[in-house]
N, C-alpha and C positions, 0 to 999 in steps of 0.2 A: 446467381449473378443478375437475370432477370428478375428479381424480385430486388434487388440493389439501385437497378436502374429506376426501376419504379418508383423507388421511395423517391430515389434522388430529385426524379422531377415534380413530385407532388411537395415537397420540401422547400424545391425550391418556387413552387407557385404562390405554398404558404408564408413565406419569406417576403412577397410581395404581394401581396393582397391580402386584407382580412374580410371574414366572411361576416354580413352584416344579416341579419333577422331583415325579412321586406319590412320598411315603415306600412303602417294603416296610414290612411289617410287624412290631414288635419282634423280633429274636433272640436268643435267649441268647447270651452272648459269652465267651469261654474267656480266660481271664485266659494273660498269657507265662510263668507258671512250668508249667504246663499244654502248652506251643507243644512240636510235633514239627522237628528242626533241617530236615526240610521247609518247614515254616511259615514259619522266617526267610528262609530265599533265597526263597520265594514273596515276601514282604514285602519284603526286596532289589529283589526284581526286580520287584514294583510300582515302588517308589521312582524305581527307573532308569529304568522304562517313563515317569512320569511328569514326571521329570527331561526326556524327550526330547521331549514332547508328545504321546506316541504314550497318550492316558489309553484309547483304546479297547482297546486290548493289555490295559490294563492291570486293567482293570476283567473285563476273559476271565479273567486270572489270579486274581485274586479271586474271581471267581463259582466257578470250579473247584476253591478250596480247599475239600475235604473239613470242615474244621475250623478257624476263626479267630480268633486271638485277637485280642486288644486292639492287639498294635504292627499287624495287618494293618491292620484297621478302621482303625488314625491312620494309616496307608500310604494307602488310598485316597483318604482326606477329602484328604490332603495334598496327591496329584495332583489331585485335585481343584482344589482351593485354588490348585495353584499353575499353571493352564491356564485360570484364570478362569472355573470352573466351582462358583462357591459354593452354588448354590441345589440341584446334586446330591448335593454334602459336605454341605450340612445335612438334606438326605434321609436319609443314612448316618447322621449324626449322630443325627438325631433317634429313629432304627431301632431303636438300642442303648439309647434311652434316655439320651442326652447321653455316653457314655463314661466316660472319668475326665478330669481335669484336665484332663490334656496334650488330650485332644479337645478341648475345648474352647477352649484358648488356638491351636490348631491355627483354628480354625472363624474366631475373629476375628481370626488375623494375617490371611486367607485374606479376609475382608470387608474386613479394610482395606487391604489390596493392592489393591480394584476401587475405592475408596472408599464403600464404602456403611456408613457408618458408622452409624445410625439398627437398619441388623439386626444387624451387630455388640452397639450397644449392646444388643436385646432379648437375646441371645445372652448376654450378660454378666451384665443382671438376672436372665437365667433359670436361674442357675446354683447347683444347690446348694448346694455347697462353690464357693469361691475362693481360692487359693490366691495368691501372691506373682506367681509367672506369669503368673498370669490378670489378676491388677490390670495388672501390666507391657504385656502384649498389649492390653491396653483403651487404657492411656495412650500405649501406641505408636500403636495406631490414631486416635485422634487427633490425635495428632503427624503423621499421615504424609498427613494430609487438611489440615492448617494450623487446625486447631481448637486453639490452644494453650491459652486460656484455660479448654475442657474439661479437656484434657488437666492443667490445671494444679489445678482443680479436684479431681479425681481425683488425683492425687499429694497433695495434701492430707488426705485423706479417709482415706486406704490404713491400714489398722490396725499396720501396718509394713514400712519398707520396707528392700532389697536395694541393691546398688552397684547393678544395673540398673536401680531405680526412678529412681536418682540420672542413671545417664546417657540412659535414655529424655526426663525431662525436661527435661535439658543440648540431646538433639539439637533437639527440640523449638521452642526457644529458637533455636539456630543455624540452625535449618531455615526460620522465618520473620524471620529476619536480628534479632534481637532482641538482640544482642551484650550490650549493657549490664546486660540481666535473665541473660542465660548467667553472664557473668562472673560476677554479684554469686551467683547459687546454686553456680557452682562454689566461689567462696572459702567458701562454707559447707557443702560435702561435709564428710562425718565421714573420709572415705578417697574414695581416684581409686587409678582403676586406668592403664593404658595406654588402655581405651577412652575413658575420660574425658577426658585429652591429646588424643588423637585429632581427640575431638569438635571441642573448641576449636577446633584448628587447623584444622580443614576450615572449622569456623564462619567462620576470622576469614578464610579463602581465599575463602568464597560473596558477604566484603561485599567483594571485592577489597583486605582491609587484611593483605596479605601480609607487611609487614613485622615488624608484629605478631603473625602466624601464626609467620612464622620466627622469633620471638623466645620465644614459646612453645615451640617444640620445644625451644630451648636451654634455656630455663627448666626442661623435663623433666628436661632430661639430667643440670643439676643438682642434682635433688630425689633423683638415683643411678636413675635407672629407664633398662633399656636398651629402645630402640624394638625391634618386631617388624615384621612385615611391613606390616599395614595404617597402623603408626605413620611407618614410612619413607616408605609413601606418599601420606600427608598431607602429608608437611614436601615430600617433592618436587613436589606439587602448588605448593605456596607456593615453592618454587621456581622454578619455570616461570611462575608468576605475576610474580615478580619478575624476570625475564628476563635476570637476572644467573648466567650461566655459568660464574664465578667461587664460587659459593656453591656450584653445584652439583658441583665438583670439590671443593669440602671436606667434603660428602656423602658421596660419591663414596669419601673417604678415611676417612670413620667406617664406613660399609656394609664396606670391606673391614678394618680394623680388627675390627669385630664380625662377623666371616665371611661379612657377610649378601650383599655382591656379588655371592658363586658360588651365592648363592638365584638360582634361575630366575624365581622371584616379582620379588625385589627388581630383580634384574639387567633384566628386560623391562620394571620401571618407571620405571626410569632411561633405557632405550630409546625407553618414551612419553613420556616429558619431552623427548627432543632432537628426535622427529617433529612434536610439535605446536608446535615453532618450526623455522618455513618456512626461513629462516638458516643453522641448524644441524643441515639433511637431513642434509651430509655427514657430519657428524661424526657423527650418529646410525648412519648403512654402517659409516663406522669401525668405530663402539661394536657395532654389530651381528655384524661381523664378528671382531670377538675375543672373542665371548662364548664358555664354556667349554662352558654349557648353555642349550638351546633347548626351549620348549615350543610349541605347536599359538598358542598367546596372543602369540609374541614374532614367528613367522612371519606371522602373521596383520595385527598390528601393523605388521612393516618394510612387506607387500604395501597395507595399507592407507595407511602415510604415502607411500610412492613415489607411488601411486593418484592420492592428493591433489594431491600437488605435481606433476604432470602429468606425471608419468615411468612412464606403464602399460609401454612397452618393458621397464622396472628391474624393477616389478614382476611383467611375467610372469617374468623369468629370476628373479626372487628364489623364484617358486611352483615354479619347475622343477626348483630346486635343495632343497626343501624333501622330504625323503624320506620322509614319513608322509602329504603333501597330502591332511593332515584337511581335513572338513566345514569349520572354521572358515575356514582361508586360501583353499581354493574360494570360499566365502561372501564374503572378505574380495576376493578377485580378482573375482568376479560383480559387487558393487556399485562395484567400479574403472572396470570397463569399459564398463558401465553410464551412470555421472558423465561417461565420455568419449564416448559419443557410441555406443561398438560395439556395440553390444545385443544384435547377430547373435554376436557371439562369446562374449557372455556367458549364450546361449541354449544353445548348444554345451558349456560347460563345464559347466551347471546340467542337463542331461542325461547328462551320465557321471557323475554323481552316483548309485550305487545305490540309495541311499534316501538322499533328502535329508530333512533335519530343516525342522520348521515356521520356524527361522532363515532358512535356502535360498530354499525356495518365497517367501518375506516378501522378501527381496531382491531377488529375481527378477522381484516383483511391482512393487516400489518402483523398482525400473529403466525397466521396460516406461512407467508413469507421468508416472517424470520424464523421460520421453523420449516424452512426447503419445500415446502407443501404449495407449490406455485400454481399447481392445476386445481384445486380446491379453492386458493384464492380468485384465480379467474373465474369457476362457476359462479361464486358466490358477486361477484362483482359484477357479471353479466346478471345476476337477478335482485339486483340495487333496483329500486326504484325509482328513487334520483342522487345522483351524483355531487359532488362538490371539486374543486380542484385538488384538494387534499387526497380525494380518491383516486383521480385520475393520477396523482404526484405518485402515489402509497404502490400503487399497480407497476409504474414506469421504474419507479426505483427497486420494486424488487425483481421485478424483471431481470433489471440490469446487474444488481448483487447476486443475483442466483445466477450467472453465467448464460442468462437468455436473453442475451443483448439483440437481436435481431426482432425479439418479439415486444422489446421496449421501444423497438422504433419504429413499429406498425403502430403500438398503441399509441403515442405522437401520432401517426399520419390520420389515427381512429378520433383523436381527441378534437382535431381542429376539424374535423368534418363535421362533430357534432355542435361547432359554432361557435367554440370557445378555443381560447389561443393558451398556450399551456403557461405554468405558473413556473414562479423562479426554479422550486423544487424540481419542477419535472424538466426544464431546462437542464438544470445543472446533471440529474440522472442520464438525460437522452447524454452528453456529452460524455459522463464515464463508462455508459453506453458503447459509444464509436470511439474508445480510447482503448477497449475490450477486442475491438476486433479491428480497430486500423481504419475505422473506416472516414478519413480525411476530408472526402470530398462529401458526404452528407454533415457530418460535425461541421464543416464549413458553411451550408446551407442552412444547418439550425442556429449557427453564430448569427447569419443575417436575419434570420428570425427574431433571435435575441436583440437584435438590435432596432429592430420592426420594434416591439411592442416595448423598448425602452430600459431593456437591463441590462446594458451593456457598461455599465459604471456599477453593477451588485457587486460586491468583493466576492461573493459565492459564486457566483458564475465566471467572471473572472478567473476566479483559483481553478474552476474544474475545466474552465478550455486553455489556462496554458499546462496544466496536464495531459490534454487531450493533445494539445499541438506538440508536446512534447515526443510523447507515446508513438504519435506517430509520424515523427521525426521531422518538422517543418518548424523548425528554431524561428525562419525571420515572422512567423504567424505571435508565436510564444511571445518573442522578444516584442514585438507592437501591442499586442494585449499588455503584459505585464509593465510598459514604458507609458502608458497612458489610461493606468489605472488611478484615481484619486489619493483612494487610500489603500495602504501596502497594509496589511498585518502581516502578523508571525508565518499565517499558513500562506500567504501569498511567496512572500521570499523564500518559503520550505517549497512550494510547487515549482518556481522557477530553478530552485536549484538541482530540483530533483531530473526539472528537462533539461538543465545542463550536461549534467553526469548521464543522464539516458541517453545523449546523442554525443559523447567521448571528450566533450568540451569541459576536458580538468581546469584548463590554466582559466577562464573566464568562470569555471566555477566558483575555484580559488579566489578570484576579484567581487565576487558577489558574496562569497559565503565571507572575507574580510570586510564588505562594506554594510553586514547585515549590522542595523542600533541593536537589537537583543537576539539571543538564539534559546532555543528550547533541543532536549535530546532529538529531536528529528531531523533539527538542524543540522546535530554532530554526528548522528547516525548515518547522514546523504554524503555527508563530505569524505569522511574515514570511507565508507564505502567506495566512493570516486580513487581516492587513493588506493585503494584492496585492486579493486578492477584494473587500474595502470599497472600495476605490479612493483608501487612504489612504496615496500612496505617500512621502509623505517619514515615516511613521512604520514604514514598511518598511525603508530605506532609512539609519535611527537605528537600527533592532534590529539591521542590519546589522553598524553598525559598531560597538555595545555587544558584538557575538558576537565580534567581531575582537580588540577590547581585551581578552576573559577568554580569549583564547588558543585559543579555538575556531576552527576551521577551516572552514570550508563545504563542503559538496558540492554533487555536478552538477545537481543540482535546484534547490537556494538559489541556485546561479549563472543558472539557466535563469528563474526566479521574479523575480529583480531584472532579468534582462537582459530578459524580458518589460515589465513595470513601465517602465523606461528607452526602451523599444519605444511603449508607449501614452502616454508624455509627452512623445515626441520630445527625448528629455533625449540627446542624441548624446554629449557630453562624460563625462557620470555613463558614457553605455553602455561609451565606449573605457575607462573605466579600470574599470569590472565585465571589463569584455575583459583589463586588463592584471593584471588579479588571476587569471583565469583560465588566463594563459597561467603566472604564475609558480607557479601550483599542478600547471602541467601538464596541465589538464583542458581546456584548450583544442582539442585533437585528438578530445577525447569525443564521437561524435555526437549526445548531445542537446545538449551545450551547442554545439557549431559551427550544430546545426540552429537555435536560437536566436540566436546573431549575427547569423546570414544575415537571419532575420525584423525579428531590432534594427534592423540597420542600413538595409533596403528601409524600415522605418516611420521612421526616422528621415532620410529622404533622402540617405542615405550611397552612394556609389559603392563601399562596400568588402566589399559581400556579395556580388559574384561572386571577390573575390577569396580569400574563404574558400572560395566555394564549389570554386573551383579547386584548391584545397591541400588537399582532405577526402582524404584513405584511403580511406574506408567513405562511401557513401551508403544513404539509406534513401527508402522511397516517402515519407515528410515533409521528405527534402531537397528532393527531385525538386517535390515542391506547393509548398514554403516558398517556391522561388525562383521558380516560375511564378506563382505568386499575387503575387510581390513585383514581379516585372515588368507585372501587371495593373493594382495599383494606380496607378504610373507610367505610365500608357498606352502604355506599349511593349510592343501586342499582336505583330508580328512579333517581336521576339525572344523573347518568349513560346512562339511556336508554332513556334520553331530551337532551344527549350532541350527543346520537347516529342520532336520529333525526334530530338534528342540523346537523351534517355533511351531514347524506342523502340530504339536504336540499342543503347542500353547492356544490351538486353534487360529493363528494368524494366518492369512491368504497370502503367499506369496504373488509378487509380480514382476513384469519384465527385466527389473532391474534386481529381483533376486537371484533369477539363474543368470544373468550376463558376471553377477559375482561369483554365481557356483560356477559354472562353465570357465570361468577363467581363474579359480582356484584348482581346477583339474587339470586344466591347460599346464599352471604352474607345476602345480604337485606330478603331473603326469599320470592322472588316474583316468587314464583312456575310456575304459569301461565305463566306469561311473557317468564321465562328463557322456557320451553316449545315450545313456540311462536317464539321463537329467533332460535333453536335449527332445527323447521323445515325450517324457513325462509333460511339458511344459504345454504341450498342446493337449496330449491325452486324456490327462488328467485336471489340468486346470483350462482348459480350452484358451490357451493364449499362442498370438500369433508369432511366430519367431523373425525378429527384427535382423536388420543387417550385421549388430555385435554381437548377436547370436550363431549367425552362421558363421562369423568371423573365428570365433571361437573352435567353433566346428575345424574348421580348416588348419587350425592351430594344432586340433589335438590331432586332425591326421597328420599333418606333417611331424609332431613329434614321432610318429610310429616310423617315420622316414618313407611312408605312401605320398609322398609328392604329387604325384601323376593323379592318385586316387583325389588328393586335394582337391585337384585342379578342375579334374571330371565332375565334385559335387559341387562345385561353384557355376560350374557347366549347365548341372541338375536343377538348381536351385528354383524357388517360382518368383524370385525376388532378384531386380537387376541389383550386380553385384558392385561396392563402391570402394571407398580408398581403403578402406579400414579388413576388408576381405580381401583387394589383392594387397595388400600390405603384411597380411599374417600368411601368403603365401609366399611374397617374396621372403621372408624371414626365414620360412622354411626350406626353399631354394639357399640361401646364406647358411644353413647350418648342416646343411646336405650336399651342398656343391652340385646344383643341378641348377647351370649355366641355361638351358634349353629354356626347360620351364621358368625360371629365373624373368629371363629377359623378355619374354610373353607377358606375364606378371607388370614389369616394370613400364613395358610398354603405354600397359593400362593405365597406371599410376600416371606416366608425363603428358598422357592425352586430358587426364580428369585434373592433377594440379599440378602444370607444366612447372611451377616456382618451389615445390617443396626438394629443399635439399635432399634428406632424407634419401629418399628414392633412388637416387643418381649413386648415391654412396655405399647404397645395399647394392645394388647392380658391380660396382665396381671392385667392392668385397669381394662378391662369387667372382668376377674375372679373377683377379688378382691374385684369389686361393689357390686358382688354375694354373698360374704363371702368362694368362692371355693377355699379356701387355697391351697390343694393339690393341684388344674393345674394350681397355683402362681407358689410354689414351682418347677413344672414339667418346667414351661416357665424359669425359673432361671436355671434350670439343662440346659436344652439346650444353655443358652446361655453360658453355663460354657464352653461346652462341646464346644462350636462352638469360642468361645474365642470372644465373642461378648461382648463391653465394653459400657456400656450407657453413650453416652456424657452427662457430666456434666451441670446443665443449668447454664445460664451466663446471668444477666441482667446489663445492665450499663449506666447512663445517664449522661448527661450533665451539669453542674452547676459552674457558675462563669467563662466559659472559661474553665473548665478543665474536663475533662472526667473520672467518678468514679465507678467501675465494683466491681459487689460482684458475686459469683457463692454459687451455692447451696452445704448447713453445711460449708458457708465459719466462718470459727471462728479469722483470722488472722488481720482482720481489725483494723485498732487503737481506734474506737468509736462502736466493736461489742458490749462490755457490754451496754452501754448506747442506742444504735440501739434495743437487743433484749430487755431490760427494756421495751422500748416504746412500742414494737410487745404486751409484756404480757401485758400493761398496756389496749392498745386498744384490745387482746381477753376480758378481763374482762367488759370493754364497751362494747364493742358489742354484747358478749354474752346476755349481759340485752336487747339487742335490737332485740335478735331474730335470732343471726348468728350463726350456730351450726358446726364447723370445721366435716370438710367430712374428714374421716377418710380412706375412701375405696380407697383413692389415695396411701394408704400409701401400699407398697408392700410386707410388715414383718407383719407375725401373730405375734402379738405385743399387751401388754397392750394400754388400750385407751390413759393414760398418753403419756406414750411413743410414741406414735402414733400422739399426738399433738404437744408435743416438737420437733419431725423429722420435722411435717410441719410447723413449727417457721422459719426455719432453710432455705426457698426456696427459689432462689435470687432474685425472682420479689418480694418477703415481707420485706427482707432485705434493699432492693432497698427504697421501699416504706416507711420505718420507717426511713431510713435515710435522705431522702427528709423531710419527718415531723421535724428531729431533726433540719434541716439544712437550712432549709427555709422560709421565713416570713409565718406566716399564710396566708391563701386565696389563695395562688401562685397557678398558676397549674405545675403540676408534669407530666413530661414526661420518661417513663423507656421506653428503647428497650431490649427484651429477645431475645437468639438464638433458642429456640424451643417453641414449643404451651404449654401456658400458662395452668397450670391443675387447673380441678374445683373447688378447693379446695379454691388455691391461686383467681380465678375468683371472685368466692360466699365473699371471704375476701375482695377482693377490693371494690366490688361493698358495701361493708358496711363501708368502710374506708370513700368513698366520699360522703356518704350520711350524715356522724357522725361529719365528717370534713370539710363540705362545699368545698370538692377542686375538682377542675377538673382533673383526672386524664386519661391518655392516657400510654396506654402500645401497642406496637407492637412485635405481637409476629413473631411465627416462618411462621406463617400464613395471618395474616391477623392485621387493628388496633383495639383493643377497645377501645371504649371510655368512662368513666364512667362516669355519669352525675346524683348525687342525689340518688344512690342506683340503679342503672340501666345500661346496658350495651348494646351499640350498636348494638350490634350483636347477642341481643336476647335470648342468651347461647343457641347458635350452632354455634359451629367453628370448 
């Protein structure tokens, strides 16, 4: 907590000041017609120093010039500027007295690269003279922050403007997808140049409207302008987009037409067009292999698409064969092998590295990461010799994905100490960062941050703090982010909607996820989930198949979300055909969705989750529980505890949530011993601690022995305060033992910890009533009067024909009640001759016996039961699901229905299944 407070307030100092390098003192400065041809290859050779990252070289070289002119000075600011080092460049800067022009438009492309546009723009007001450049770099720097409407402002304003005024503003437009406003200001260029085409058609590639990209390029071709390099690889971008390999072979034939194929440029772009289609690897070896000319970018490329498409073998011989094995295809082989898993050989290569460049290290870094190895990365990043934002970003986010979000927000408090303010990436991590662990009030501190150095309009940053305000449940933070964002994408409306549903706000969900212009499966994945959550599953279940009909597809989680759903309604029929939709997509083999079947079909009484579970490839420790816990339910503790064997067998490690299945498959089964045996095993043997549903269990299986008392005393024992869930499976046991004493001690507990759960009040009331102790019936009904405690209604409902048919208890409203309860009176009078005596002690009203038998007429799992008799062939078996545990009464009734009636009947209650089989019941009568 003290190290929370800490950050909090160094966060928020960073939030409000930025840490500025001291200026040196003004110098005079020697103009270039003055510069010794020493001077320019010193200045070169900043450049290149700076180019590489290496800005400490670089700034020796400078310090050692004799004599400097003007192009040095905008050499250093440059390297500066372009290693994320703005706040040293505006030391330099400010040295000389602002320079001339070009410093200047150098200082704010160099802020708007970090996005800290707010110092940019004092930078801009501060400027003497302004020149064409200088306006251009302003409006670019708002352009490249998503601040169009500044940006547009400022193009208005400009005393005159340049073709670059014109295409700054173009990209602007196409950069926050604004296509319609692009369009309309390109038809009113005075002139276009190639960069202008350009824009466009990358534009119309960023909304995915490639076809229109590629129609633009024709449309250039047209107007007589021949493409260059950067224009050929636009239109091939839109190519690739278009994934028609037919268009790219009459590319293909203009590029060499206009000689430009045997460009090394062009040629290696037509290479990354056939890598980033999986399909057409081969053809891309082919293409690779008849190239005339190769550069360090085309190597790099092939070793990077082999990489991908899991052919590191390809790609090492492709780096083997490469005769310069620059820095880049090193680089590009490091993060191959990396991705695959060999990180040991990717450590090896990243060491014959003589001097690797800050790209290298950054690789090397991202490897170690994505491959859980966090403390390897941090050595290795502690012995960087210099840094870049990328490194700083690489470090913060893996931090934060590896579940060490704490120490992603030290390295933020580490990064702005070393004088640089963090970059959009390390933003957006520090936020899913503090989304990780709630922590509100510094995500809030580094939003002010964010908005300090100017990225408070990035749609990336944007999307990850209304997730973060999400997360951690401050809607109105969410709601003003997301209301005064520019531009919305796909992932922005999927984040908002995800904070809707994360804080229970269906119905405003519903109005957002109706008013989204397109949706992607994650769209439909948040919403069906929203509906899963409220327990509104036939409107889950309609979005379903509303997603089916617009040709949307589902994935393994949409499949696992309704197979769940169809799980807690015992909807069997819905679940086989979610199953057969799964198998025809193929996902049926996925392990989360098979792990989901298994759990479908155990809740839905189905025999056919061992048989998935037999046909699995791949198991995981949730299969292993899915299906022990699914044999619990059913009281088939022995095979519970032959499947647990099986996994020890398989080498699997059980955990907490495997014995909470065993322990309560012996609970059911009544394997006293066993669950005992299992209970010390858990510590003994696997050193794990035993949680509250563990000792819950415990108490369960003493009280089946009918040791009440013994219960009571190891809840007494225990090293762990005991909660609702362990005095609950005492009072249970009090209820099936009639031990009123201990009972109400029990229940005690219970109204003190949740004074509102019905529940409680009605198990107390049961043992009185079993008694015949009317008075502390009555006394348990005062309290719950007093405490305004309302007893959920029971609710049984099962399945029949495809349609699903629910009665609740004294439901009278039904169309076939009279003819339902006929049946009930018909079979008391059967059964009674056989021996069934209705228990009356369930009933809670000191009451005539009549009266006391007609109430229990009236119970919705009896209800349930005579309507299935009415409604179904003889023999069938009958499946009812209840929302609470089924009382003894309706029990002792059923168990004489399937003996009198030959049927198999299964009821699932709030607890557990029974099964009735022949006058008998699974579960022994203890539940």
């Amino acid at each position: 907590m003290a190290y929370r407070l800490l950050l909090r307030r160094r966060l928020s100092a960073a939030a409000t000041t930025v840490t500025e390098a001291p200026a040196p003192a003004p110098i005079p400065v020697m103009h270039a017609h003055g510069a010794l041809d020493t001077g320019a290859c010193s200045s070169a050779r900043i450049r290149e120093l700076g180019r590489l990252g290496r800005v400490g070289e670089a700034r020796e070289v400078f310090d050692a010039l004799p004599r400097r002119d003007i192009i040095a000075w905008n050499s250093m600011i440059s390297a500066y500027c372009q290693n994320g080092m703005p706040d040293a460049a505006r030391a330099l800067f400010d040295a000389i007295s602002g320079g001339n022009m070009r410093t200047g438009a150098i200082l704010l492309s160099g802020y708007g690269r970090l996005g800290r546009v707010l110092e940019a723009r004092r930078v801009f007001d501060g400027m003497l003279e302004r020149n064409t450049v200088a306006w251009n770099a302003m409006i670019s720097c708002y352009v490249q922050n998503g601040d169009i409407t500044m940006a547009r402002r400022l193009f208005d304003a400009m005393p005159s403007r340049d073709i670059s005024s014109w295409n700054s503003m173009l990209t602007g437009y196409c950069r926050s997808l604004q296509m319609v406003d692009a369009r309309n200001l390109f038809e009113k260029m005075p002139e276009r140049n190639l960069i202008s085409w350009t824009v466009m058609i990358s534009g119309y590639g960023r909304i995915e409207n490639h076809g229109t990209a590629w129609d633009m390029f024709r449309m250039m071709q047209r107007d007589g302008l021949v493409p260059d390099q950067a224009n050929f690889a636009s239109a091939l971008s839109a190519v690739k987009g278009l994934g028609n390999l037919d268009v790219l072979e009459s590319l293909r034939v203009l590029a060499l037409k206009t000689g430009f194929e045997r460009d090394v440029v062009i040629s290696t772009a037509i290479l990354n067009v056939y890598t980033r289609d999986e399909s057409a690897l081969d053809t891309a070896i082919k293409f690779f292999e008849s190239m005339i000319e190769r550069n360090e970018y085309t190597w790099s490329t092939m070793i990077a698409a082999l990489s991908h498409g899991g052919r590191i073998d390809a790609a090492i011989a492709v780096y083997e064969r490469d005769p310069l094995k620059s820095i880049a295809c090193r680089t590009a082989l490091i993060t191959g092998l990396a991705q695959c898993g060999r990180i040991d050989d990717a450590r090896i290569l990243f060491e014959q590295i003589t001097e690797p460049i800050v790209v290298s290290w950054n690789a090397m870094i991202t490897g170690y990461m994505q491959n859980g190895m966090v403390n390897e990365a941090k050595e290795l990043f502690d012995k960087m010799p210099f840094r870049n934002t990328i490194s700083w970003a690489g470090m913060i986010a893996g931090y934060a994905q590896n579940g060490r979000s704490e120490e992603a927000l030290g390295l933020l408090q580490e990064l702005h100490r070393s004088g640089m303010l963090p970059s959009l990436s390390s933003l957006t991590s520090v936020f899913f960062a503090c989304s990780n662990i709630g922590a509100l009030e510094i995500g809030s501190q580094v939003h002010s941050l964010a908005v300090k150095v100017g990225c408070q309009f990035n749609s990336f940053s944007c999307n990850a703090l209304i997730t973060m305000y999400g997360k951690c449940r401050n809607m109105e933070y969410a709601r003003h982010v997301f209301s005064r964002m520019v531009t919305k994408d796909i992932v922005s409306w999927n984040s908002f909607l995800a904070a809707l549903v994360q804080n229970d706000l269906l119905n405003e969900a519903i109005n957002t996820f109706d008013n989204m212009l397109s949706r992607d499966v994650v769209s439909w994945t948040t919403i069906i989930s929203a509906y899963a959550q409220a327990e509104q599953s036939n409107e889950a279940m309609g979005i379903f198949k509303t997603m089916l009909c617009e040709h949307e597809l589902p994935n393994s989680p949409i499949l696992t979300i309704l197979l769940g759903v169809c799980g807690s309604l015992g909807a069997s029929k819905l679940g086989q055909q979610i199953h057969t939709v799964a198998i025809k997509l193929g996902m049926d083999s996925e392990l989360i969705v098979a792990n989901a079947l298994i759990s479908m079909y155990f809740k839905c009484g189905c025999a056919d989750s061992h048989r998935i579970f037999d046909l699995m490839e791949e198991r995981d420790i949730f299969t292993w529980n899915t299906i022990i816990t699914g044999y619990a339910q059913h009281g088939l503790g022995r095979e519970a505890i032959k499947m647990y064997q099986h996994m020890e067998s398989a080498g699997v490690l059980p955990n907490e949530v495997t014995f909470v299945g065993l322990l309560n498959a012996c609970s059911h089964a009544g394997l006293v011993d066993e669950g005992q045996k299992l209970f010390k095993s858990m510590s003994q043997d696997y050193g794990l601690s035993p949680l509250p549903e563990h000792y819950a269990c415990m108490v369960d299986l003493l009280g089946r022995t009918g040791d009440v008392q013994g219960a009571e005393q190891f809840i007494y024992d225990m090293p762990i305060e005991p909660d609702t869930v362990i005095w609950s499976a005492l009072l249970g046991a009090c209820k099936i033992h009639k031990n009123a004493e201990i009972g109400k001690r029990a229940a005690e507990k219970l109204f003190a910890i949740e004074p509102s759960n019905a529940g409680n009040y009605v198990m107390l009331s049961n043992i009185y009533s079993s008694l015949g102790m009317w008075g502390e019936v009555a006394e348990v009904r005062k309290i719950m009067k007093q405490q305004g405690v309302i007893k959920e209604p029971g609710c049984s409902w099962m399945q029949i024909k495809d349609k699903m048919h629910s009665f609740v208890t004294g439901d009278k409203q039904h169309e076939q009640i009279e003819d339902i309860v006929a049946t009930l009176k018909e079979l008391y009078t059967l059964l009674k001759a056989t021996g069934y005596v209705p228990d009356t002690e369930f009933v809670l009203h000191d009451i005539d016996e009549e009266q006391k038998e007609s109430s229990l007429l009236y119970h919705s799992e009896k209800l349930a039961v005579g309507y299935c008799l009415l409604v179904t062939p003889k023999g069938l078996p009958i499946q009812i699901l209840k929302n609470l545990r089924i009382c003894g009464d309706c029990h002792t009734f059923i168990k004489f229905v399937s003996h009198v009636t030959k049927r198999h009947i299964d009821i699932r209650d709030g607890n557990r299944f029974h099964h009735f089989r022949n006058g008998s019941c699974s579960c022994e009568d203890f539940w």
